[in-house]
py3Dmol code that shows the C-alpha trace and the ligand (Angstrom):
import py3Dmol

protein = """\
ATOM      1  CA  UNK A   1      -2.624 -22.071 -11.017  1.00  0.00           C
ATOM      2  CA  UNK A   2      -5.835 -24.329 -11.398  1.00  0.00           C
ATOM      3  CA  UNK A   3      -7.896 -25.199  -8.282  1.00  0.00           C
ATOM      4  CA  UNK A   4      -7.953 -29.267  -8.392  1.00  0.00           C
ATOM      5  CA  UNK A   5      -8.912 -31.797  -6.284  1.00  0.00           C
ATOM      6  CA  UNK A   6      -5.568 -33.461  -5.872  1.00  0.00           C
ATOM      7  CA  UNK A   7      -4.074 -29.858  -5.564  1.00  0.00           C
ATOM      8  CA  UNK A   8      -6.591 -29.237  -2.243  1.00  0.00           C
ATOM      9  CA  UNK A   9      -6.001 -32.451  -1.094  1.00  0.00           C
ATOM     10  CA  UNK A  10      -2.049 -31.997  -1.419  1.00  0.00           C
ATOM     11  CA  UNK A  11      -2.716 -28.584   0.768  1.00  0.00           C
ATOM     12  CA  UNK A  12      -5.769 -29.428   3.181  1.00  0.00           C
ATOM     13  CA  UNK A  13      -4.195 -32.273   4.651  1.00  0.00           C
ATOM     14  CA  UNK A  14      -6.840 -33.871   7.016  1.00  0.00           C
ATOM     15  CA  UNK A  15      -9.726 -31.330   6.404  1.00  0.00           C
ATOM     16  CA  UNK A  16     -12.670 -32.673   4.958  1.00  0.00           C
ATOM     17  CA  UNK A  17     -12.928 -30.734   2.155  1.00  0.00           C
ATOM     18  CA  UNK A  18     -15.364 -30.528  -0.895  1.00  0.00           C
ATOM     19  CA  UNK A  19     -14.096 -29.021  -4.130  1.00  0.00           C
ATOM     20  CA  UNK A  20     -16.576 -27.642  -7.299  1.00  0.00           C
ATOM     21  CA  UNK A  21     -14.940 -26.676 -10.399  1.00  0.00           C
ATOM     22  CA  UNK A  22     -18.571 -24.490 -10.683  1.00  0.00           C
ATOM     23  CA  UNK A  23     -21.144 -24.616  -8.379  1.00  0.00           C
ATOM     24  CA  UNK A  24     -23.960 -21.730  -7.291  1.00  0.00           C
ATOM     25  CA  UNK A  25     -22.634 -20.787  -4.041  1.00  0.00           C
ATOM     26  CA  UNK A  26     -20.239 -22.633  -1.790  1.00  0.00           C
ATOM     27  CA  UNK A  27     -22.673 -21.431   1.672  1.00  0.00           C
ATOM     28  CA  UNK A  28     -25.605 -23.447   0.233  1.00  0.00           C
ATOM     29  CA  UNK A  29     -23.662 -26.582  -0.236  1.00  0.00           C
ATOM     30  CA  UNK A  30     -21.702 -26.205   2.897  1.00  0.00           C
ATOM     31  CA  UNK A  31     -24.904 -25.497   4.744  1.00  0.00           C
ATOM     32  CA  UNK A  32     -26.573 -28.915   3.235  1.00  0.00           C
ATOM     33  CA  UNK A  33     -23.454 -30.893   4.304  1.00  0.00           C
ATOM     34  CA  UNK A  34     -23.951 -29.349   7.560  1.00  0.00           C
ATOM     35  CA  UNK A  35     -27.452 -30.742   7.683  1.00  0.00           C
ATOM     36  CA  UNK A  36     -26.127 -33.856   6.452  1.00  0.00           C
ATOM     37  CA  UNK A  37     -23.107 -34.735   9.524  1.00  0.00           C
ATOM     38  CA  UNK A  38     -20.613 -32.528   8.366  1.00  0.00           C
ATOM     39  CA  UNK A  39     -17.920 -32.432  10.706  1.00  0.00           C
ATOM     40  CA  UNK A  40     -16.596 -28.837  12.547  1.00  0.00           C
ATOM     41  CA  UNK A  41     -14.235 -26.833  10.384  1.00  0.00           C
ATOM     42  CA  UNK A  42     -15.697 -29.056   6.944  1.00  0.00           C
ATOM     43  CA  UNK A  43     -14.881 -26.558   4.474  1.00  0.00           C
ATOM     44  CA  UNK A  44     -16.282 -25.601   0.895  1.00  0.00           C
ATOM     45  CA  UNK A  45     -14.159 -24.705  -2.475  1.00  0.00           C
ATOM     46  CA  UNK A  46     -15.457 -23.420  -5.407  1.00  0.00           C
ATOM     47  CA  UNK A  47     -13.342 -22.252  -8.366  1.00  0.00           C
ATOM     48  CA  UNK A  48     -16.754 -20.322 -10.191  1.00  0.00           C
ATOM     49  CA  UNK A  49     -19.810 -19.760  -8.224  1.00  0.00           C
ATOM     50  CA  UNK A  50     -22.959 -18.822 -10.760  1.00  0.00           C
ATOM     51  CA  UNK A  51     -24.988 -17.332  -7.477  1.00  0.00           C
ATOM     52  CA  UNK A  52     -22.822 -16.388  -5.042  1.00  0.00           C
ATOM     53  CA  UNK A  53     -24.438 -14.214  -2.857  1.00  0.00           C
ATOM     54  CA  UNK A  54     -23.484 -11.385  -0.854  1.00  0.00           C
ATOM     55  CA  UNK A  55     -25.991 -10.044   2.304  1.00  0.00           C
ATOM     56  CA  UNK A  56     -29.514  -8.457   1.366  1.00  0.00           C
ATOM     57  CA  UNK A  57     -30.066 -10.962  -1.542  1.00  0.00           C
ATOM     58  CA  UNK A  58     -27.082  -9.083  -3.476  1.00  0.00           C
ATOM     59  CA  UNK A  59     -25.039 -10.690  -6.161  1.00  0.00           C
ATOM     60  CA  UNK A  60     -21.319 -11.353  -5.157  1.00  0.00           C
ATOM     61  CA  UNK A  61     -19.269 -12.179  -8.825  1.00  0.00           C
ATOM     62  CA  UNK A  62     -16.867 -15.523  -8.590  1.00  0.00           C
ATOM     63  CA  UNK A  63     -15.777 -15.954 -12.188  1.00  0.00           C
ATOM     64  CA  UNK A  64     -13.465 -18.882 -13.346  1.00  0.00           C
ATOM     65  CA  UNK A  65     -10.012 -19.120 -12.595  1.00  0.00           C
ATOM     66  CA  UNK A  66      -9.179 -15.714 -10.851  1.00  0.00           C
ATOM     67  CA  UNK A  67     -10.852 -16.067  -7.270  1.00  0.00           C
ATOM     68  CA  UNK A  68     -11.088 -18.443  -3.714  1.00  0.00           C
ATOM     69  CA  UNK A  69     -14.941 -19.034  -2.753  1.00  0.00           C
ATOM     70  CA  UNK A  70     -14.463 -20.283   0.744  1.00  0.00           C
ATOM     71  CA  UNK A  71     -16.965 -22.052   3.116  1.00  0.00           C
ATOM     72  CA  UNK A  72     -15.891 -22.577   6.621  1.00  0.00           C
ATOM     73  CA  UNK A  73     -18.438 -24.669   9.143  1.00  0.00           C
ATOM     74  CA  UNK A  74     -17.956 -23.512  12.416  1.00  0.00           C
ATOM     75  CA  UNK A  75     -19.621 -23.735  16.115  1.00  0.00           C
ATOM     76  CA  UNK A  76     -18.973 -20.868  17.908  1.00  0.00           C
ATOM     77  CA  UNK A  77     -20.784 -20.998  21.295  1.00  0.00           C
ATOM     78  CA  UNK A  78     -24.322 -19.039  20.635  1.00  0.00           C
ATOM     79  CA  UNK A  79     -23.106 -16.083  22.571  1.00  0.00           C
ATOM     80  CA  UNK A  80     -20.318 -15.699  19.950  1.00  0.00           C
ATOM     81  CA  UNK A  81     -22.085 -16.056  16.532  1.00  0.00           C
ATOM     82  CA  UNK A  82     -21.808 -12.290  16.150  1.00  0.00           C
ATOM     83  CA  UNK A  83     -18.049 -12.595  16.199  1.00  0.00           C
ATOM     84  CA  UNK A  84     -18.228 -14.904  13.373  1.00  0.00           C
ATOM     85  CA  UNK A  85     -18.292 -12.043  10.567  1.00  0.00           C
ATOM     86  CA  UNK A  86     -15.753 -10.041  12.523  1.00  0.00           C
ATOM     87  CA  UNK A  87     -12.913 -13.594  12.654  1.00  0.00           C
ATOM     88  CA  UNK A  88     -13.665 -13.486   8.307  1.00  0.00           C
ATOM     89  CA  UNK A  89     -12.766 -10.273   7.905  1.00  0.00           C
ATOM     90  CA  UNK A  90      -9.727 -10.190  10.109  1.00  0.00           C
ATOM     91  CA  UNK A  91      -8.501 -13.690   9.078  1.00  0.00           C
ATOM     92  CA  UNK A  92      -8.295 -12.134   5.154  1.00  0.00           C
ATOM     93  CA  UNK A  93      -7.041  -9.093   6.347  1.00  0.00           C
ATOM     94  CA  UNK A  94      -4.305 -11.387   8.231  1.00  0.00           C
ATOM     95  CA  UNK A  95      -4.004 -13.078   5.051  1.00  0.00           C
ATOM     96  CA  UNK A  96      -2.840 -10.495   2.719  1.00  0.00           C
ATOM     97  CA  UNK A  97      -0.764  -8.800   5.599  1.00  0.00           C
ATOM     98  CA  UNK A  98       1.471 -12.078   5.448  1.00  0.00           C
ATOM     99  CA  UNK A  99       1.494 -11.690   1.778  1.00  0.00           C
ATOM    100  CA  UNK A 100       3.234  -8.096   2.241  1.00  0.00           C
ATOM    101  CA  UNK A 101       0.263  -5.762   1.731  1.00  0.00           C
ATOM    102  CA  UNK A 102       0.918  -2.738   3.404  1.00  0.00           C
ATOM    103  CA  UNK A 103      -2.656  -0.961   3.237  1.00  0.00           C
ATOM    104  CA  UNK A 104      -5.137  -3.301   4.839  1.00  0.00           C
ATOM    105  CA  UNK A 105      -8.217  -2.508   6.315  1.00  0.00           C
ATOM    106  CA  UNK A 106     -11.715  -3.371   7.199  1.00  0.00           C
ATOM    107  CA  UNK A 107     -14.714  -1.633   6.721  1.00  0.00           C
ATOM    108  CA  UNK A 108     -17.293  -1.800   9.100  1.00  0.00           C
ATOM    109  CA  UNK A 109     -19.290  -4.307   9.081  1.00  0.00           C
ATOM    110  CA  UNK A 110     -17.212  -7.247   6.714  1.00  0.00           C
ATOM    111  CA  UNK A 111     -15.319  -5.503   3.703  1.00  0.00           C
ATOM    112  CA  UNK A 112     -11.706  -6.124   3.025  1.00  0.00           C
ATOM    113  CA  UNK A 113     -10.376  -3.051   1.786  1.00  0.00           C
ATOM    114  CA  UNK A 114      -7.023  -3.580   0.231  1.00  0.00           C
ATOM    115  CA  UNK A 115      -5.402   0.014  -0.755  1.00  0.00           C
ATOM    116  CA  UNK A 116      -8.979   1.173  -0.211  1.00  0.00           C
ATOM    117  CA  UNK A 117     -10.778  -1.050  -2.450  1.00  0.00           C
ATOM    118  CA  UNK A 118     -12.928  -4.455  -1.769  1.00  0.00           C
ATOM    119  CA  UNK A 119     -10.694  -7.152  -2.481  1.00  0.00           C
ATOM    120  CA  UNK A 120     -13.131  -9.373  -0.454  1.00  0.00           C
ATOM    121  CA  UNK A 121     -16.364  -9.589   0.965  1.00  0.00           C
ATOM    122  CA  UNK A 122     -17.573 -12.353   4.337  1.00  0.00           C
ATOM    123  CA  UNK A 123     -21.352 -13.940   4.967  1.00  0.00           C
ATOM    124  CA  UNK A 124     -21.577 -15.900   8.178  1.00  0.00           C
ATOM    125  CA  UNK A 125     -24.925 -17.650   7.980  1.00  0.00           C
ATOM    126  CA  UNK A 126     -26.420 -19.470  10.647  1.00  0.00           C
ATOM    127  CA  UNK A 127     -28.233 -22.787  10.696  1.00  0.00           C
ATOM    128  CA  UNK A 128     -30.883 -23.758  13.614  1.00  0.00           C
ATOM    129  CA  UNK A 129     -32.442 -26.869  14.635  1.00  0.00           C
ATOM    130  CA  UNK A 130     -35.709 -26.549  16.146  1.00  0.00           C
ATOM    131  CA  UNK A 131     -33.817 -23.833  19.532  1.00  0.00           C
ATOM    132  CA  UNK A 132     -30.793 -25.294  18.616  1.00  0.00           C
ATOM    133  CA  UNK A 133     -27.934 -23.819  16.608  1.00  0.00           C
ATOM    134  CA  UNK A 134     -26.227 -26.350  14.463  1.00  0.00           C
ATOM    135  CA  UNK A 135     -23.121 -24.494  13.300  1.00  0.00           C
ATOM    136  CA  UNK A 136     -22.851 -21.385  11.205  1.00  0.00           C
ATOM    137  CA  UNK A 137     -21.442 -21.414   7.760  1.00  0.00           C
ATOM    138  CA  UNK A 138     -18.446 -18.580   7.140  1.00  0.00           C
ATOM    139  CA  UNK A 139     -18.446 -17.402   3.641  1.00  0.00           C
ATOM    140  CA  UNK A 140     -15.586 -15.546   1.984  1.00  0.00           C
ATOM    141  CA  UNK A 141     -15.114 -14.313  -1.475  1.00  0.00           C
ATOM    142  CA  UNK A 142     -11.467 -13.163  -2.233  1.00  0.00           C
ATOM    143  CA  UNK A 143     -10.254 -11.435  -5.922  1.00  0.00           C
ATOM    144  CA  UNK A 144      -7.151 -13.224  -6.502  1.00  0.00           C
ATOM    145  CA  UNK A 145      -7.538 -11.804  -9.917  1.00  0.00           C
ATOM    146  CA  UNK A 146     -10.549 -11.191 -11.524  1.00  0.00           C
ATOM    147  CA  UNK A 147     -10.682  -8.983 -13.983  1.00  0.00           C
ATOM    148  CA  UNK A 148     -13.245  -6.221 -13.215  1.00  0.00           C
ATOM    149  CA  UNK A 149     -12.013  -3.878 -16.730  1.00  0.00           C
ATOM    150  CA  UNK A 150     -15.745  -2.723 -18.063  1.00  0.00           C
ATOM    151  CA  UNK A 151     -17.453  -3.721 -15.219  1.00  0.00           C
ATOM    152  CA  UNK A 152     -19.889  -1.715 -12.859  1.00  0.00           C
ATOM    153  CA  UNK A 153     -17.068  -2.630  -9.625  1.00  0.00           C
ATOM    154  CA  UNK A 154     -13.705  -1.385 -11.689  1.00  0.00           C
ATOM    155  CA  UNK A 155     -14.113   1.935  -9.250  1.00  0.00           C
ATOM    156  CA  UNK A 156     -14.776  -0.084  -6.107  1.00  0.00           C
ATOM    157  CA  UNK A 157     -13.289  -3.551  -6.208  1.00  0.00           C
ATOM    158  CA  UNK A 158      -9.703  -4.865  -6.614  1.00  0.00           C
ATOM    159  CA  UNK A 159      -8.036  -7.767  -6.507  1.00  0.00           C
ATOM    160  CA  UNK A 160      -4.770  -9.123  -4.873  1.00  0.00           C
ATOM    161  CA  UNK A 161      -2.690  -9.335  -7.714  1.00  0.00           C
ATOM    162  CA  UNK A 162      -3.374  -6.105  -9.097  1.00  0.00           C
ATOM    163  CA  UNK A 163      -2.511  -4.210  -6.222  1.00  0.00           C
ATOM    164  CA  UNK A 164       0.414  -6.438  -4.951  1.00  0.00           C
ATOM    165  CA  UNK A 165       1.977  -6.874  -8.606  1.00  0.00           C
ATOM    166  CA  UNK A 166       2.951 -10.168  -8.786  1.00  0.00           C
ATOM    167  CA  UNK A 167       1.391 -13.499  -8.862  1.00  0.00           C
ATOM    168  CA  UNK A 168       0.028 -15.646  -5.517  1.00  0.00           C
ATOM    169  CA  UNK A 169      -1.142 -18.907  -5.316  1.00  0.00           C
ATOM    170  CA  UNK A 170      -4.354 -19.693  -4.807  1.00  0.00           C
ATOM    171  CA  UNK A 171      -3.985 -22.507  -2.904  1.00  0.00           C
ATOM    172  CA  UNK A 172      -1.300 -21.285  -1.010  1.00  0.00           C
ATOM    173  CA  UNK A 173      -3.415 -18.084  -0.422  1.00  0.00           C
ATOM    174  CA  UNK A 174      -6.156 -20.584   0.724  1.00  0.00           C
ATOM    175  CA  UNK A 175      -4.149 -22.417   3.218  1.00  0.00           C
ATOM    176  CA  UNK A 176      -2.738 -18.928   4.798  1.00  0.00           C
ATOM    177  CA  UNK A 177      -6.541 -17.857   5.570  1.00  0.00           C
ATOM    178  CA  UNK A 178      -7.633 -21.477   6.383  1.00  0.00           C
ATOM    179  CA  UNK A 179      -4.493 -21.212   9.204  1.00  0.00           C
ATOM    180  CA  UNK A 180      -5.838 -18.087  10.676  1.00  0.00           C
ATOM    181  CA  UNK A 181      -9.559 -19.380  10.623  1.00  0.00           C
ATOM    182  CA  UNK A 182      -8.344 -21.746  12.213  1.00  0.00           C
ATOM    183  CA  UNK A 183      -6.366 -19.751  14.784  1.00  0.00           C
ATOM    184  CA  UNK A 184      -9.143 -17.291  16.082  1.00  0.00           C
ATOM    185  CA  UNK A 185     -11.818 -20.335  15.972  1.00  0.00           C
ATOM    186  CA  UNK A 186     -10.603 -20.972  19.270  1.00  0.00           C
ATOM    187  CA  UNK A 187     -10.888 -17.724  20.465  1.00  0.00           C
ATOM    188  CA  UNK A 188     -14.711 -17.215  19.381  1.00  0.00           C
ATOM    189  CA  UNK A 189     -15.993 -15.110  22.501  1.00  0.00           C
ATOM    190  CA  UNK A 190     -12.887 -13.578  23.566  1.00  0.00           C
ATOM    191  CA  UNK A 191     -11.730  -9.951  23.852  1.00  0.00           C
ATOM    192  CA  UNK A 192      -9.030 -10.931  22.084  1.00  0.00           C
ATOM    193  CA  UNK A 193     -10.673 -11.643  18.705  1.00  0.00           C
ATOM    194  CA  UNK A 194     -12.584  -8.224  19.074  1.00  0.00           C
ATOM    195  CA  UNK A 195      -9.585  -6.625  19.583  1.00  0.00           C
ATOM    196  CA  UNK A 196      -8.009  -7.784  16.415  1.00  0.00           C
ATOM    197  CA  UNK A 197     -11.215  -6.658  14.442  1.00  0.00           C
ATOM    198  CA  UNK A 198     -10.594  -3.412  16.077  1.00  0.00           C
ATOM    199  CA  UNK A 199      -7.331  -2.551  15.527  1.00  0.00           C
ATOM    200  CA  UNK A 200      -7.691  -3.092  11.406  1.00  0.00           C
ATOM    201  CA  UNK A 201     -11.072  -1.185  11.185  1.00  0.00           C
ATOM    202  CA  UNK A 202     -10.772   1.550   9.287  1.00  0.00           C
ATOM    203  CA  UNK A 203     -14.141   3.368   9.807  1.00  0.00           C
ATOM    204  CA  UNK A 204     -14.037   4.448  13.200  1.00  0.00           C
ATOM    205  CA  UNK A 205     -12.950   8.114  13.606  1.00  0.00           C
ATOM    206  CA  UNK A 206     -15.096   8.609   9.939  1.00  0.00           C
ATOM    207  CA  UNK A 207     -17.932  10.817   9.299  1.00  0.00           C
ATOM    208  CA  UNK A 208     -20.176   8.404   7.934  1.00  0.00           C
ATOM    209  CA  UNK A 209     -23.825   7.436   6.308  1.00  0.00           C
ATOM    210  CA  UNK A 210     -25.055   4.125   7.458  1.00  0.00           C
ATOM    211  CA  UNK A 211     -28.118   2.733   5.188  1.00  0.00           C
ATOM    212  CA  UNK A 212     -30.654  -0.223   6.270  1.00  0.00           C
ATOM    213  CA  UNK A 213     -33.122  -0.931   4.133  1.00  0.00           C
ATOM    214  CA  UNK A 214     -35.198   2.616   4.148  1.00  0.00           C
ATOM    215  CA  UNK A 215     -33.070   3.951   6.984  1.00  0.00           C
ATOM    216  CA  UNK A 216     -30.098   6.218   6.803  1.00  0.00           C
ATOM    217  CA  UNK A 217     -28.340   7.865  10.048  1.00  0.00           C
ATOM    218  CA  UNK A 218     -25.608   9.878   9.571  1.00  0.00           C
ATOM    219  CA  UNK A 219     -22.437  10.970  12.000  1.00  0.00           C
ATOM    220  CA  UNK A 220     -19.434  10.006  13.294  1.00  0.00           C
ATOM    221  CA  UNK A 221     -18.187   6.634  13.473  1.00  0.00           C
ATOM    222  CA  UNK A 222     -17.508   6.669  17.592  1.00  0.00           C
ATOM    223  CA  UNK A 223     -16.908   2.976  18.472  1.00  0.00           C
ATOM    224  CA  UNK A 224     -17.824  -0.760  17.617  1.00  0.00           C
ATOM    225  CA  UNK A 225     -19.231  -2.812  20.791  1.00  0.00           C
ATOM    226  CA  UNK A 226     -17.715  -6.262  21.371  1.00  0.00           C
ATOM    227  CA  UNK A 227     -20.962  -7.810  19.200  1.00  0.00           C
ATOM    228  CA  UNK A 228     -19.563  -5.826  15.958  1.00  0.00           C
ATOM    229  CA  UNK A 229     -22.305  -3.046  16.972  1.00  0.00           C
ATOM    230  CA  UNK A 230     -21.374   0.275  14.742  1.00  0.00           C
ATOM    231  CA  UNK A 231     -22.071   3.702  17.031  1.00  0.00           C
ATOM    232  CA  UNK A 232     -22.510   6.385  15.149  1.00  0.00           C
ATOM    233  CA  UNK A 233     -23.047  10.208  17.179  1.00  0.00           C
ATOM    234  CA  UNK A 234     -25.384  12.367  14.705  1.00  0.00           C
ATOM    235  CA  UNK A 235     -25.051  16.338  14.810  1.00  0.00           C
ATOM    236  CA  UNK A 236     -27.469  16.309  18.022  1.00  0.00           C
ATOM    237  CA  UNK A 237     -24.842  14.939  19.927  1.00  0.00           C
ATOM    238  CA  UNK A 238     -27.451  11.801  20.003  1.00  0.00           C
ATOM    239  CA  UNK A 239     -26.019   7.903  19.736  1.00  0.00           C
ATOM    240  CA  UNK A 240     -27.640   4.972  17.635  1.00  0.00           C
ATOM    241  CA  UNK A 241     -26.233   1.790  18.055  1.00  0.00           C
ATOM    242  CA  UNK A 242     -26.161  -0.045  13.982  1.00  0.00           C
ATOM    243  CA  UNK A 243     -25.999  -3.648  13.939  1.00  0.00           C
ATOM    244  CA  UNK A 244     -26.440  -4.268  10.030  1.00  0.00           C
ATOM    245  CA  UNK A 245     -25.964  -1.745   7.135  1.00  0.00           C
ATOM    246  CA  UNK A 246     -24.126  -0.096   4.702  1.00  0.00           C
ATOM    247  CA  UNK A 247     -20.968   2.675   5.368  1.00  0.00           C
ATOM    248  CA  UNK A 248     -20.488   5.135   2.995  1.00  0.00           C
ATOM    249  CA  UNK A 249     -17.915   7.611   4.325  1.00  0.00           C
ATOM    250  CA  UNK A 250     -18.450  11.305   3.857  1.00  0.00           C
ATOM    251  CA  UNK A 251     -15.521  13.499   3.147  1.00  0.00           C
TER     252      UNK A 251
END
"""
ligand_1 = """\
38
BT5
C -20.481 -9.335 0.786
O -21.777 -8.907 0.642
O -19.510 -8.666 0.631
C -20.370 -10.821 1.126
C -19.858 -11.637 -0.020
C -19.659 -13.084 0.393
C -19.284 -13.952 -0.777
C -18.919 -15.346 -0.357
S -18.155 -16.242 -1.647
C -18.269 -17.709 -0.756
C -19.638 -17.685 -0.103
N -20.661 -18.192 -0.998
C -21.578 -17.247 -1.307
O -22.576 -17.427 -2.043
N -21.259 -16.099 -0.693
C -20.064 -16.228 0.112
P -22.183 -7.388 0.491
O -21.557 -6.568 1.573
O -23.668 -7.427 0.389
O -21.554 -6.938 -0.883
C -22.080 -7.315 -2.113
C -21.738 -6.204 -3.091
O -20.313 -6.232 -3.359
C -22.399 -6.366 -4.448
O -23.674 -5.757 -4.469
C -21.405 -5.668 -5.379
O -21.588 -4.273 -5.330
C -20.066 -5.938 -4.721
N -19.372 -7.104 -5.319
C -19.908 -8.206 -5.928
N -18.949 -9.068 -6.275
C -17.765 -8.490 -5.904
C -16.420 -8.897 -5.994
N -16.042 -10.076 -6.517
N -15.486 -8.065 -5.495
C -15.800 -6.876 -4.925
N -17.068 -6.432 -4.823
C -18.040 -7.243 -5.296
"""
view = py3Dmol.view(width=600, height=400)
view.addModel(protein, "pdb")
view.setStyle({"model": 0}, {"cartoon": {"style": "trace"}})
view.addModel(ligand_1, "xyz")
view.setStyle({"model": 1}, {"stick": {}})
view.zoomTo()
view.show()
């Protein structure tokens, strides 16, 4: 179904809401409303985004018609902002576990893994006045159903309709994950919404290869800390704490 104003608006209720039929990415114009007055839980729709961005500067693909480019403005407390990522991730995987998929998971630190591959990706960004933190802008990309035939992600990304079969809603997909953003919002800080993250992450008990930039560790995935810290223990019995990177898991 098409993504339309008066279709939102039918949904959303009471959230302000801005809707692009094709924009570059929903995060930069949520994080000028922001700037602008816009109010807590404000949210951004885009049906196409023409630079949506994923972290380190990479390229996240939005094409027409087949995905949800979502924009949440939230405020957690400034001790919290870490747990913004982790309440993305496990609101999707939420999401598509009340849409009947069995094989849900997420990969350290904010992949969706739906029957093991990416059906969606989260960027929380954060925007400061002056000391201040002003609100941080959630970002979520989900494949509803893009087509990824002949392109460099068919081995790695999916989307929801391909692995559950059938057709969803977009909008009604929207309003599911909106809910549980919603939901865990009000638990920014807590044990609770660590927890949650915990439970569905799929990378701990993994022999792993974590990359930043020019640095690689390798080992076993022991635990995640409450701030969405990764531990890995390397073959010298030695711990490094990993608080931004890529997981590939080793065999
Ligand atoms: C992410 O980055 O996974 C975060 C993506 C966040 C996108 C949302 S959409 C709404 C909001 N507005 C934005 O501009 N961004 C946010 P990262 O972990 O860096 O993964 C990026 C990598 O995922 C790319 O380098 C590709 O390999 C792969 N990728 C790109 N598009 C994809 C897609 N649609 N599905 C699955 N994988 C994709």
């Amino acid at each position: 179904m098409t993504l339309t104003q008066g279709k939102l608006q039918e949904k959303l209720g009471d959230r302000p809401f801005r809707f692009y039929p094709k924009v570059g990415s929903t995060n930069d114009q949520a994080r000028e409303w922001l700037i602008n007055g816009a109010p807590i839980g404000a949210c951004v729709v885009a049906d196409q985004q023409t630079q949506g961005r994923g972290r380190m500067g990479r390229t996240w693909e939005t094409p027409p018609n087949s995905a949800i480019a979502l924009s949440v403005i939230l405020n957690p407390p400034q001790e919290a902002l870490s747990q913004v990522m982790m309440l993305g991730a496990l609101a999707v995987a939420e999401t598509l576990a009340a849409l009947g998929a069995a094989d849900v998971g997420i990969k350290w630190p904010n992949d969706v893994l739906l029957n093991g591959l990416k059906v969606c990706g989260v960027l929380a960004e954060s925007e400061w006045h002056e000391q201040a933190l002003r609100g941080v802008i959630l970002g979520i990309g989900l494949n509803v159903r893009v087509n990824f035939s002949g392109s460099p992600l068919a081995y790695t990304a999916t989307s929801i309709e391909t692995e559950l079969g059938h057709a969803v809603d977009r909008i009604d997909v929207l309003a599911t994950l909106l809910g549980r953003i919603d939901a865990w919002s009000a638990q920014l800080g807590s044990g609770a919404l660590y927890e949650a993250w915990r439970a569905r992450l799929i990378t701990l008990g993994d022999r792993v290869s974590v990359s930043y930039g020019i640095h690689t560790y390798e080992g076993m995935a022991v635990n995640v800390l409450a701030d969405g810290a990764l531990v890995i223990e390397d073959s010298n019995g030695t711990r490094h704490t990993i608080y931004a990177g890529d997981v590939s898991t080793q065999g």
